[in-house]
N, C-alpha and C positions, 0 to 999 in steps of 0.2 A: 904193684901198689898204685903208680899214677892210671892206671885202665878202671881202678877202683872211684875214685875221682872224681873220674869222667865217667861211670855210667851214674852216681851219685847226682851230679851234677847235669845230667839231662831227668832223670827219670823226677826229682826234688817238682822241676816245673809240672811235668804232666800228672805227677798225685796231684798236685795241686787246685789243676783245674778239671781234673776227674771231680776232685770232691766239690769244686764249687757248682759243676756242673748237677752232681747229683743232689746237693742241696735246695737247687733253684728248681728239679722236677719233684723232691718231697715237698717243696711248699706248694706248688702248683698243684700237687696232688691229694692233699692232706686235708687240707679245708674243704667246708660245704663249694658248692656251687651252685650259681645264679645263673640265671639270664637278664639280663638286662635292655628295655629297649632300645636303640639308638635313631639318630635321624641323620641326615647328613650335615656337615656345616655351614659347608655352604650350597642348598640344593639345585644352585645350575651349574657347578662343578665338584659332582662328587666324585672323582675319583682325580688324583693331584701327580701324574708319572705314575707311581704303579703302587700307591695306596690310596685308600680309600680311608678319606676325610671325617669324621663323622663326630658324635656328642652325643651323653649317655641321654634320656629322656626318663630321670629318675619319678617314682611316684612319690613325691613328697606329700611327708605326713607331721604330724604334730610341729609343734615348734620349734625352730632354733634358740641354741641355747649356745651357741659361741656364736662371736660375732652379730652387727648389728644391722648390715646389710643386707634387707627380705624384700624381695618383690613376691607380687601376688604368684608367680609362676612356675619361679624356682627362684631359693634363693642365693643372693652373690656367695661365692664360693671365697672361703675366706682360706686363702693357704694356711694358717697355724692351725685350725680346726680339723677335723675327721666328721665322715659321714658316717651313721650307724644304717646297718643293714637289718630289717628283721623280715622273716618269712612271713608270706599271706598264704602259700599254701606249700604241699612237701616239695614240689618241685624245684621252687626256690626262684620262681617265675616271678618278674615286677613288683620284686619286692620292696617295701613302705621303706623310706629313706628321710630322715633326718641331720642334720647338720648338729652336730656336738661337738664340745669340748675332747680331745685327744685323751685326755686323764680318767673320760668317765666313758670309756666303751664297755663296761663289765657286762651291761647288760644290752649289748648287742647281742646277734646273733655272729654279724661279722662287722670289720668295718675296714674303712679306705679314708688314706691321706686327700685330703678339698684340690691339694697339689694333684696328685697323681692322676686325676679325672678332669682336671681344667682343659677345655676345649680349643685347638681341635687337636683331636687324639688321630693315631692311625693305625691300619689295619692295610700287611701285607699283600699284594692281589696277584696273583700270575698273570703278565704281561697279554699272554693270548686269549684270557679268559674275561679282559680286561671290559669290553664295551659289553657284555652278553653278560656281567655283574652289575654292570652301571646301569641297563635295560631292568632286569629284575630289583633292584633295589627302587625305582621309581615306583614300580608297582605292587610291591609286597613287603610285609612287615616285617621288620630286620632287629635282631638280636643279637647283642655278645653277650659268648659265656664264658663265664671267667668263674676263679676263684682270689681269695683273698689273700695276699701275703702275710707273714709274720709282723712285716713291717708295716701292714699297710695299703702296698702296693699292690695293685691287682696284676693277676698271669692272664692273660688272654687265650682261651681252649679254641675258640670255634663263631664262625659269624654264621648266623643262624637267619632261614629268610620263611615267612611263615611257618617256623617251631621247628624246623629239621634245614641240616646241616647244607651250609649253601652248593656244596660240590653236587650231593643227594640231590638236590633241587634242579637244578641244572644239570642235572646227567651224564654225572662222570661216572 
């Protein structure tokens, strides 16, 4: 009876995080998928120990309608607000972004917390692969693709450097 207990009591934790684990790859996996351009943050240190620094470079379209913070270029990112996501083509490439109210996503296609995207974000790098990423991002057009969470929050798939996958690029 106490052997009962104790596999009860180990096995309780690992359901546990089996399930949150497989929850966190259905949302990743569930939702469309974008690309999105990025830039670096800071572009004469972009890569920070062994990520890489960077900020999405949304194509902002129509107006804001939460918050009252707009510059011409993009506008200030207002943490209580959501960006809405819509498609310009199937791909789901640089797609039109707008800054909304959290309550009126209905008619996105997707959307993200203003939090979740405030700069500067990061992206893991392998250590040896390190300066031969940082070379190629100076000179090639760099994309993350991601999906959208439930919440919000976006899942990061893949950094992308002129349209195909950075390892592809660089020849692994």
């Amino acid at each position: 009876m106490k052997y009962r207990w104790v596999r009860i009591a180990v096995l309780i934790p690992i359901v546990g995080l089996l399930f949150l684990v497989g929850r966190a790859e259905f949302a990743a996996r569930s939702g469309p998928t974008w690309h999105i351009p990025i830039e670096g943050y800071d572009p004469r240190d972009l890569l920070h120990g062994r990520y890489l620094r960077y900020q999405f470079r949304f194509n902002w379209q129509g107006q804001s309608d939460c918050g009252d913070r707009v510059t011409e270029s993009r506008p200030d990112l207002d943490a209580d607000c959501c960006l809405c996501l819509t498609r310009t083509n199937e791909l789901g490439i640089d797609p039109a972004v707008r800054q909304t109210s959290c309550y009126a996503v209905e008619s996105c296609d997707s959307w993200l917390r203003a939090e979740a995207v405030e700069p500067p974000l990061r992206y893991f790098v392998p250590e040896d692969r390190a300066r031969e990423l940082e070379e190629a991002l100076r000179k090639r057009e760099a994309s993350i693709e991601l999906t959208c969470g439930p919440s919000g929050t976006p899942a990061i798939i893949e950094l992308y450097l002129d349209g195909a996958p950075w390892r592809q690029q660089l020849g692994e």
